[in-house]
N, CA, C and O of each residue as an XYZ file, in Angstrom:
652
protein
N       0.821     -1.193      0.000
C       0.000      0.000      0.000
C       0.866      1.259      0.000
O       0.729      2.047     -0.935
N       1.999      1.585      1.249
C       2.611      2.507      1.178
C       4.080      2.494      2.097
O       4.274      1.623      2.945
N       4.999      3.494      1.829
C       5.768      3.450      2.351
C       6.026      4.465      3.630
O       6.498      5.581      3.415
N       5.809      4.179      4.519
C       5.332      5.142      5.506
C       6.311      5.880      6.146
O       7.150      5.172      6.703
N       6.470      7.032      6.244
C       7.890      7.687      7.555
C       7.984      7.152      8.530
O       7.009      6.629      9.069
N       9.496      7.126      9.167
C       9.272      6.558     10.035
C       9.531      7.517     11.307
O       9.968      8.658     11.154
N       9.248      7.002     12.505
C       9.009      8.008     13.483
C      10.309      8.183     14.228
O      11.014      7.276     14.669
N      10.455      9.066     14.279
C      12.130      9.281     14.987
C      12.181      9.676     16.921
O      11.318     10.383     17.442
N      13.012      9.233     17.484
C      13.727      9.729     18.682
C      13.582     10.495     19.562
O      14.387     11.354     19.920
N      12.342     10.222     20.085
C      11.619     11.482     20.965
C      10.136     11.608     20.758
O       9.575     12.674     21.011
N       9.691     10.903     20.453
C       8.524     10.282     19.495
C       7.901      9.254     20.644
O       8.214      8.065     20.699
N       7.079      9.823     21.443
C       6.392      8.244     22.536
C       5.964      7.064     21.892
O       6.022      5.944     22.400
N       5.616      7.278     20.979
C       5.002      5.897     20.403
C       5.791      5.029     20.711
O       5.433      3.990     21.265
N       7.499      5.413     20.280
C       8.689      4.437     20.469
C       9.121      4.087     21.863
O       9.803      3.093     22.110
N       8.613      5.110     22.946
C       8.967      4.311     24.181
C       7.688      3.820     24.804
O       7.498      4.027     26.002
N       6.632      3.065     23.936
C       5.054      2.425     24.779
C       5.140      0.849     24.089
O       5.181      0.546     22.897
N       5.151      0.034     25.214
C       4.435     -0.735     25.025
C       3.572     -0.793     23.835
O       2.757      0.056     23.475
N       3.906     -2.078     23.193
C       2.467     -1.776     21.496
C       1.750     -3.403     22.443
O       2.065     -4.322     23.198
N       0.580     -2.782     21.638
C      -0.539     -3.709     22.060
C      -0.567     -4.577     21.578
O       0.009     -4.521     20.492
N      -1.251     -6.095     21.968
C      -1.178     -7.589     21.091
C      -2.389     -6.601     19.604
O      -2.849     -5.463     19.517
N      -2.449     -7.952     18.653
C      -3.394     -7.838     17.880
C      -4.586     -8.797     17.920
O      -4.533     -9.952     17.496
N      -5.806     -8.150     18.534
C      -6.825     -9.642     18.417
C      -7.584     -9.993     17.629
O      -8.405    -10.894     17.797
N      -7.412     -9.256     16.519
C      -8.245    -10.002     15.529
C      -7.767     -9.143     14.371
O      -7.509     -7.939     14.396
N      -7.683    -10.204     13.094
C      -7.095    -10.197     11.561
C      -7.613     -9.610     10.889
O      -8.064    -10.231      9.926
N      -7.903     -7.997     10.939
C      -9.144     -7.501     10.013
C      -8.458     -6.291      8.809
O      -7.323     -5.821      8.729
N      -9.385     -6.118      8.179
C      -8.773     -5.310      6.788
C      -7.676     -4.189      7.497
O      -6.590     -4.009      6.947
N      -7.943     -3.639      8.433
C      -6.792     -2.519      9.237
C      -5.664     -3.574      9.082
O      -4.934     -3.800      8.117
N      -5.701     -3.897      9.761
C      -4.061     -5.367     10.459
C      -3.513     -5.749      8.884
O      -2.286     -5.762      8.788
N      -4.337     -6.084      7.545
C      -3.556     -6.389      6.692
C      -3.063     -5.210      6.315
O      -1.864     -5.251      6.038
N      -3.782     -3.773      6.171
C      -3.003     -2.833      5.643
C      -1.948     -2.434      6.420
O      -1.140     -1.838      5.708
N      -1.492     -2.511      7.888
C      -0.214     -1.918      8.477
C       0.168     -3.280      7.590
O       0.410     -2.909      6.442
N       0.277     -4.415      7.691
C       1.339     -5.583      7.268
C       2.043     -4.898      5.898
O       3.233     -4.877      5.587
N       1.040     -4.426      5.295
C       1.327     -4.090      3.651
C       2.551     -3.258      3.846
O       3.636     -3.443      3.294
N       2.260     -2.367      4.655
C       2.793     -0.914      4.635
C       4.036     -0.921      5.523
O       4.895     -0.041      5.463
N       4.090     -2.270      6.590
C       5.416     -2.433      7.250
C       6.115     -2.965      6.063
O       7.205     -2.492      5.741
N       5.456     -4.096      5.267
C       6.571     -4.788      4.107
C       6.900     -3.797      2.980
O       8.070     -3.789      2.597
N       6.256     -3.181      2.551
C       6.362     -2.046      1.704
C       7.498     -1.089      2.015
O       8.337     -0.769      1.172
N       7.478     -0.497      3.690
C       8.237      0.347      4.242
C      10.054     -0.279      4.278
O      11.095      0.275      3.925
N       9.802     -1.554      4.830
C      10.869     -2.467      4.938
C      11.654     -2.742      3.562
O      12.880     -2.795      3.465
N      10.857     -2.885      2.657
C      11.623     -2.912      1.516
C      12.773     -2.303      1.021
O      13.751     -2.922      0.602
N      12.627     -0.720      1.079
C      13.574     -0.048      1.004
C      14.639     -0.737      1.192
O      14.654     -1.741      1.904
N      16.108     -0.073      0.297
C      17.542     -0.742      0.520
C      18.090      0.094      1.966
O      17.918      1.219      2.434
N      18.702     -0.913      2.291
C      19.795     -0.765      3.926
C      18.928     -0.772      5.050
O      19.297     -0.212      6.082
N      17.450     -1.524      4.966
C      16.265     -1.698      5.796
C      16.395     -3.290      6.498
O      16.060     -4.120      5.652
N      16.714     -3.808      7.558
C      16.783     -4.706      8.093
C      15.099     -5.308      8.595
O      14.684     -6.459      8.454
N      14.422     -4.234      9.145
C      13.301     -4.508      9.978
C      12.860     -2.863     10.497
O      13.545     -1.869     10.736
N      11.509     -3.104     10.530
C      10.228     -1.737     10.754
C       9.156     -2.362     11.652
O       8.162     -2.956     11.234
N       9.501     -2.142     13.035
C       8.562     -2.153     13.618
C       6.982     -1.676     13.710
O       6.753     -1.272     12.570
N       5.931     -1.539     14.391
C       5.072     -0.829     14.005
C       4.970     -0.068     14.755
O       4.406      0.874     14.197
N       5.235      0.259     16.122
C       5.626      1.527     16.541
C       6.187      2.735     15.811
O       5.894      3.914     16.006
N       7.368      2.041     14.607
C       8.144      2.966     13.822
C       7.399      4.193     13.070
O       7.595      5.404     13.172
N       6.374      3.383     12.193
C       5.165      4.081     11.402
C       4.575      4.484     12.143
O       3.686      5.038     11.498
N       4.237      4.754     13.885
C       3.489      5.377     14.514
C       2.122      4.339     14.906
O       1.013      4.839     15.092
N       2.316      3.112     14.985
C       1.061      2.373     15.423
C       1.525      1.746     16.380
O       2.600      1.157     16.269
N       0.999      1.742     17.222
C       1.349      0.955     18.436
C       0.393     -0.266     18.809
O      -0.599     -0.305     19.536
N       0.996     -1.184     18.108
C       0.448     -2.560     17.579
C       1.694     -3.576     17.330
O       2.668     -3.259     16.649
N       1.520     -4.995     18.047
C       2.381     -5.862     18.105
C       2.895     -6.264     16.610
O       2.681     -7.475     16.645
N       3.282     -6.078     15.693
C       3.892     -6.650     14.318
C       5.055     -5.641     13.965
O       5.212     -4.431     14.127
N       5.756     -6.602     13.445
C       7.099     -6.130     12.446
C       7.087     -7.192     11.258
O       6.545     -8.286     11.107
N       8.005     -6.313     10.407
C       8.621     -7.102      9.411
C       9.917     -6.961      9.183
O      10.464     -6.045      9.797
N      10.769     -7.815      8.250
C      12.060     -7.894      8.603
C      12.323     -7.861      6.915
O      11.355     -7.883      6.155
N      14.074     -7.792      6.271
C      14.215     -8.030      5.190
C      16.059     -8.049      5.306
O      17.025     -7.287      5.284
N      15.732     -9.362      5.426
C      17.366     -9.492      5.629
C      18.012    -10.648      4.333
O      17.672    -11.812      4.119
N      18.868     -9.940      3.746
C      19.410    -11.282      2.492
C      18.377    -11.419      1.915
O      18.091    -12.612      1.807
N      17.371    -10.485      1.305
C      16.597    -10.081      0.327
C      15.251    -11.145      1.003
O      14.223    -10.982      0.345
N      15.103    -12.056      2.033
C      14.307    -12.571      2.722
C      12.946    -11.619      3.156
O      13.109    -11.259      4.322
N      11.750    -11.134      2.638
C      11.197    -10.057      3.041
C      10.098    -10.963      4.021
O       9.683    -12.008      3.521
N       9.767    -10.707      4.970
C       8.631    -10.906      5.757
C       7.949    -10.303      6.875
O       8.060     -9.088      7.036
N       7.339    -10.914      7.574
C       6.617     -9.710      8.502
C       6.412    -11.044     10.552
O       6.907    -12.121     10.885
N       5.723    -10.328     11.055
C       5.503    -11.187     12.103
C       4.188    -10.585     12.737
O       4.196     -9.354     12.712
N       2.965    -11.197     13.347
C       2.082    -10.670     13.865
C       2.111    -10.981     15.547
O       1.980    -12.175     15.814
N       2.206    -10.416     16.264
C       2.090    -10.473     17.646
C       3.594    -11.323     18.207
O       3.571    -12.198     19.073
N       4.370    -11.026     17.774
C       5.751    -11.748     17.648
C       6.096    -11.380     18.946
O       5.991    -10.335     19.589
N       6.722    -12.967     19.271
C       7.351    -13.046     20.986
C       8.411    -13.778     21.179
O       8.536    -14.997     21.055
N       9.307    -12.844     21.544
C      11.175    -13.536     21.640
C      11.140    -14.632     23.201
O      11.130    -14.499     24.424
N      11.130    -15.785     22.098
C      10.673    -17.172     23.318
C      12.282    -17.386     23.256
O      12.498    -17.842     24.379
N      13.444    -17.324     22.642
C      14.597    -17.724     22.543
C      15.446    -16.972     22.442
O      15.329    -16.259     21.446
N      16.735    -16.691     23.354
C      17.809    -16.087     23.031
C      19.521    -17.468     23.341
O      19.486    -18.081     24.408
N      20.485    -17.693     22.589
C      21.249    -18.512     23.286
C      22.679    -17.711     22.776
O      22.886    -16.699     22.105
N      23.412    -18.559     23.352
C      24.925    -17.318     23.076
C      25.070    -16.592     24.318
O      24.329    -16.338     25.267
N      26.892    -16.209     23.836
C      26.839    -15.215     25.084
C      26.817    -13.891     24.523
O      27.572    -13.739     23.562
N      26.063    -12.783     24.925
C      26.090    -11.454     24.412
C      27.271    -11.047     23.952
O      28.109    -10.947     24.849
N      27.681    -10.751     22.790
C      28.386     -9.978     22.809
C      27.800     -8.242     21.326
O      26.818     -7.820     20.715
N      29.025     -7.994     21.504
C      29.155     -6.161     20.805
C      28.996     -6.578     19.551
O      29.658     -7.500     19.074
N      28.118     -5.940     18.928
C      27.349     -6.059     17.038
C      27.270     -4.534     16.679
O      26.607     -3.843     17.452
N      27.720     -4.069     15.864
C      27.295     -2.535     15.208
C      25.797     -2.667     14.838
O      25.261     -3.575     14.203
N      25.219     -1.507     15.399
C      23.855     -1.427     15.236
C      23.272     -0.483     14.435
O      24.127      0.364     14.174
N      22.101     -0.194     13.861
C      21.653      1.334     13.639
C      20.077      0.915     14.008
O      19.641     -0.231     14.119
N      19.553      1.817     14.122
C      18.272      2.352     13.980
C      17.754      3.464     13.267
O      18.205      4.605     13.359
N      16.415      2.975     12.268
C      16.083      3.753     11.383
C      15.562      5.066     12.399
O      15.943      6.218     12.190
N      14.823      4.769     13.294
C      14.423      6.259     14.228
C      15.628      6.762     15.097
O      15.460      7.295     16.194
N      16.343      6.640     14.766
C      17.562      6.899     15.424
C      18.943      7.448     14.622
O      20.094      7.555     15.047
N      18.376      7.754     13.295
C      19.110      7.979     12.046
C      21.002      8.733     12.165
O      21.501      9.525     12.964
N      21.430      8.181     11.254
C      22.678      8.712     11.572
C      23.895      7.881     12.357
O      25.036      7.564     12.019
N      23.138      7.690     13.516
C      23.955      6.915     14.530
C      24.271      5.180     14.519
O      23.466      4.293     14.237
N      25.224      5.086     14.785
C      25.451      3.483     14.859
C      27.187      3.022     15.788
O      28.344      3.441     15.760
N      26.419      1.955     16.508
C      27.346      1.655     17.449
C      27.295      0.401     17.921
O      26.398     -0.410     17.691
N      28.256      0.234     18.581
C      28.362     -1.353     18.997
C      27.505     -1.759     20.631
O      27.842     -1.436     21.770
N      26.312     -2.577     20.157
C      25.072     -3.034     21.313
C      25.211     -4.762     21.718
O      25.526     -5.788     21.115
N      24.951     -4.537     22.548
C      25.065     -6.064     23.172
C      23.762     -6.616     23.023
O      22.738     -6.167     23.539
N      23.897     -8.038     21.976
C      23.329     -8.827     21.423
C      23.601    -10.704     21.582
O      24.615    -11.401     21.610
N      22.430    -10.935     21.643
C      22.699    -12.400     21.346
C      22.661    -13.223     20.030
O      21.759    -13.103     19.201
N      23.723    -14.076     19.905
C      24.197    -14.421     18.131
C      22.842    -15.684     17.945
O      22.887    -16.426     16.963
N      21.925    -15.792     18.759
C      21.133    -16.598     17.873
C      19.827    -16.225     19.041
O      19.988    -15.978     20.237
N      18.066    -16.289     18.015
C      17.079    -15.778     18.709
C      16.568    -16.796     17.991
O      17.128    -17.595     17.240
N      14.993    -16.630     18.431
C      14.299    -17.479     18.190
C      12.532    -16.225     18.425
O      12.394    -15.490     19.403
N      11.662    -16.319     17.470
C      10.433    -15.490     17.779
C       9.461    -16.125     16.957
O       9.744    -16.420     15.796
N       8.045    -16.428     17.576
C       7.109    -16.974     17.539
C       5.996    -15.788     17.152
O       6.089    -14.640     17.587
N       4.862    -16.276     16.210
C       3.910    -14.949     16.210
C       2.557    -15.670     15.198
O       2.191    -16.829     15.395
N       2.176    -15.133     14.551
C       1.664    -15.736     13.582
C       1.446    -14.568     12.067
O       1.858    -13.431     11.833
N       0.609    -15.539     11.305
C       0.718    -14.487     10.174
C      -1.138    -13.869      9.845
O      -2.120    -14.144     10.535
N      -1.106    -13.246      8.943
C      -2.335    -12.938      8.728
C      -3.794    -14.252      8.405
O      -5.016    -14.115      8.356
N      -3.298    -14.902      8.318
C      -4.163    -16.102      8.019
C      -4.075    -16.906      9.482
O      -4.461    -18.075      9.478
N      -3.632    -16.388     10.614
C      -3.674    -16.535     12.018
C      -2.684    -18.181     12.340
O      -2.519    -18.789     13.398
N      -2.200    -18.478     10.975
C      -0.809    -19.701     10.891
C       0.353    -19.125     12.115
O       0.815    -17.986     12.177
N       0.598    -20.084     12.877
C       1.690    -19.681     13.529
C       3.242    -19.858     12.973
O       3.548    -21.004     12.645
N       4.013    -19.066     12.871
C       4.754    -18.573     12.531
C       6.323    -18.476     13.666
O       6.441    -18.023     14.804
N       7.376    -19.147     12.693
C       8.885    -19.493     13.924
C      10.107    -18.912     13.368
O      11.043    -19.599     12.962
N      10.078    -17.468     13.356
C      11.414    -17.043     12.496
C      12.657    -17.442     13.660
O      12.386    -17.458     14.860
N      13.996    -17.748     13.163
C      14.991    -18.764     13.746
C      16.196    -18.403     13.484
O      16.508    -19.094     12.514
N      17.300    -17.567     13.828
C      18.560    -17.439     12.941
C      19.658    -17.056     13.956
O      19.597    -17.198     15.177
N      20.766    -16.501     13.165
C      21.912    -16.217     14.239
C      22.312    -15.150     13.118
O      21.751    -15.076     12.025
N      23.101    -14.537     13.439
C      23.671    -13.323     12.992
C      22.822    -12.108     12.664
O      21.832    -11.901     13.365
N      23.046    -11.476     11.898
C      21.828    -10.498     11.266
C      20.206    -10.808     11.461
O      19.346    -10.007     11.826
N      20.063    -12.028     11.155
C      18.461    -12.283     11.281
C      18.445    -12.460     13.367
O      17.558    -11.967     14.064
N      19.513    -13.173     13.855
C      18.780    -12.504     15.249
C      19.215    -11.445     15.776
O      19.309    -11.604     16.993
N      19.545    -10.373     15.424
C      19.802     -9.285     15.909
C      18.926     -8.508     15.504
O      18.643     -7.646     16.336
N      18.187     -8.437     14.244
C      16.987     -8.090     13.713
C      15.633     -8.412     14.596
O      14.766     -7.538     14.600
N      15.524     -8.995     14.955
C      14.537    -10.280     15.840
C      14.519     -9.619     17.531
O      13.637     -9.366     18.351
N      15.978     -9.523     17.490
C      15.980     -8.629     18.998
C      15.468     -7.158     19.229
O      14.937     -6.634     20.208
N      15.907     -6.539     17.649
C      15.876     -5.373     17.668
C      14.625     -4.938     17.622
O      14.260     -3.948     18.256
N      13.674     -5.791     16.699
C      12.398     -5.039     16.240
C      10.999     -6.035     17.527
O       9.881     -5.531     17.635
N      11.208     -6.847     18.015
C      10.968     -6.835     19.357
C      11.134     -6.247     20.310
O      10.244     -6.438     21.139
N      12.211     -5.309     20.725
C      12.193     -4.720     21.720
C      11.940     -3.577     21.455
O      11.840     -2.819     22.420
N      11.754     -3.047     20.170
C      10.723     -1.983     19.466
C       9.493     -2.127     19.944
O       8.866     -1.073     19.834
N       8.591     -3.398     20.661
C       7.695     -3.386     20.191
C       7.430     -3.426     22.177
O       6.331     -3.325     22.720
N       8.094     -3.510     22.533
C       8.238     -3.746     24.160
C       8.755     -1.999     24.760
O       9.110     -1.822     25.926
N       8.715     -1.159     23.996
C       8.829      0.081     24.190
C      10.403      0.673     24.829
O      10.672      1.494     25.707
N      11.434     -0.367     23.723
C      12.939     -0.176     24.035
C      13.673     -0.120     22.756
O      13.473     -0.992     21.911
N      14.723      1.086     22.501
C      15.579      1.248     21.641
C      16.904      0.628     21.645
O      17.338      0.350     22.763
N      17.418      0.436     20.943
C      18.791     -0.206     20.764
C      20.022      0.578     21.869
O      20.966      0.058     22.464
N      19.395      2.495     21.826
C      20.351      2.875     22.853
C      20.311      2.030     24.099
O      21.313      1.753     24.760
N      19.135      1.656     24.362
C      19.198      0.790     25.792
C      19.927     -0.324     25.725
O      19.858     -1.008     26.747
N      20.583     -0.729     24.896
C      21.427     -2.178     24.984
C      22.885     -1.432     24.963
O      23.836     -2.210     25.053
N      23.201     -0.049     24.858
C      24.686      0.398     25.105
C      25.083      0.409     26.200
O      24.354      0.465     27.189
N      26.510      0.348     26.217
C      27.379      0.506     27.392
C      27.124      1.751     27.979
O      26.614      2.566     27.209
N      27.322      2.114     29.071
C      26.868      3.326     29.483
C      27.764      4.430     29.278
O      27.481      5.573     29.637
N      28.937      4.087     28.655
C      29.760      5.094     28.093
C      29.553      5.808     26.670
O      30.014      6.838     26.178
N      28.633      4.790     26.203
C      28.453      4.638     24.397
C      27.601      5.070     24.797
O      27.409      5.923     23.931
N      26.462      5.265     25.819
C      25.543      5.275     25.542
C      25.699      6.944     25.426
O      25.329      7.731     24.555
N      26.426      7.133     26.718
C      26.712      9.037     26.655
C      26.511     10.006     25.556
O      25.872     11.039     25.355
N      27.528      9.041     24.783
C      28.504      9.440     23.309
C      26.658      9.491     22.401
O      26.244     10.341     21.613
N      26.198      8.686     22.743
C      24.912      8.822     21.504
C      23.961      9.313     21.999
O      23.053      9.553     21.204
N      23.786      9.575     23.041
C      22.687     10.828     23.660
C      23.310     12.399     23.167
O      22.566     13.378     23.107
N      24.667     12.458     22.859
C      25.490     13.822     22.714
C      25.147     13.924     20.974
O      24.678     14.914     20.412
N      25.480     12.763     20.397
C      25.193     12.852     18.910
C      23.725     12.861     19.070
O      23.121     13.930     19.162
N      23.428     12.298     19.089
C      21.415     12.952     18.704
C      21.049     14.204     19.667
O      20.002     14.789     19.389
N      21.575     14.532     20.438
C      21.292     16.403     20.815
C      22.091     16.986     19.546
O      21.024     17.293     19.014
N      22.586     17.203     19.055
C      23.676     17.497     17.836
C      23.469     17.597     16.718
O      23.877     18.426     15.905
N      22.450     16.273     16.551
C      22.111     15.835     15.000
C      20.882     17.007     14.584
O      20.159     17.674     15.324
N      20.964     16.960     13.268
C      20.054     18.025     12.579
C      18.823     17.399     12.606
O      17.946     18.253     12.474
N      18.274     16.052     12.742
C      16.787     16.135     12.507
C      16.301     15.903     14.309
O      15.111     15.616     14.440
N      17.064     16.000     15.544
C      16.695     16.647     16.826
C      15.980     17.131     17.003
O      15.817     17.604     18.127
């Protein structure tokens, strides 16, 4: 349907809680459209729906040209030991830094046809998985920095031009 802006850094939507989805109706397919649509874009990993400004449990992801989405998606799995991954965030533009992540996730959800659904990976696809889940749990990637990094990127986004 469309490719929607996304909501930047100071923006509540991004620090609330998004709500489950209870029922599959013409609304719920059009955010899906418009997260996969949005996601598409090149250097787009994953678009929460907080991002577009809905505060509603779904993302979609597009990693290794893999495009998909998740409805009410819930990080049942993390294994590994955390370590430091360069990150970005699209509402968070500009910035990118090294966040503590786990090298393999696991998230459960279902799809529009209410099929349950097991996205599964390690590298990029679970760091994606972490990221746009805890989008959806009303937490940014700054919250996974060191508290020194984290300084450094509270100073760059007071700084940055779209502030």
């Amino acid at each position: 349907m469309a490719v929607r802006p996304i909501r930047l850094f100071g923006d509540p939507v991004l620090r609330s809680a998004s709500a489950p989805i209870d029922d599959i109706d013409d609304g719920i397919r059009a955010l899906v459209r418009d997260l996969v649509d949005t996601v598409e874009l090149p250097g787009r990993a994953g678009v929460a729906a907080p991002q577009i400004g809905v505060g509603l449990r779904a993302f979609s992801y597009n990693i290794d040209g893999d495009i998909g989405y998740v409805i009410n998606p819930v990080l049942v799995d993390v294994s590994g030991e955390p370590e430091l991954v360069g990150e970005g965030c699209l509402s968070v533009p500009g910035l990118w830094h090294e966040a503590l992540r786990h090298p393999h996730a696991t998230v459960t959800g279902v799809d529009l046809d209410g099929n349950e659904v097991v996205l599964e990976g390690d590298g990029l696809l679970a760091q994606a998985l972490q990221h746009e889940t805890d989008h959806l749990d009303g937490k940014l990637y700054l919250d996974r920095l060191p508290a020194e990094t984290r300084r450094i990127a509270m100073r760059e986004i007071r700084e940055s031009d779209w502030f």
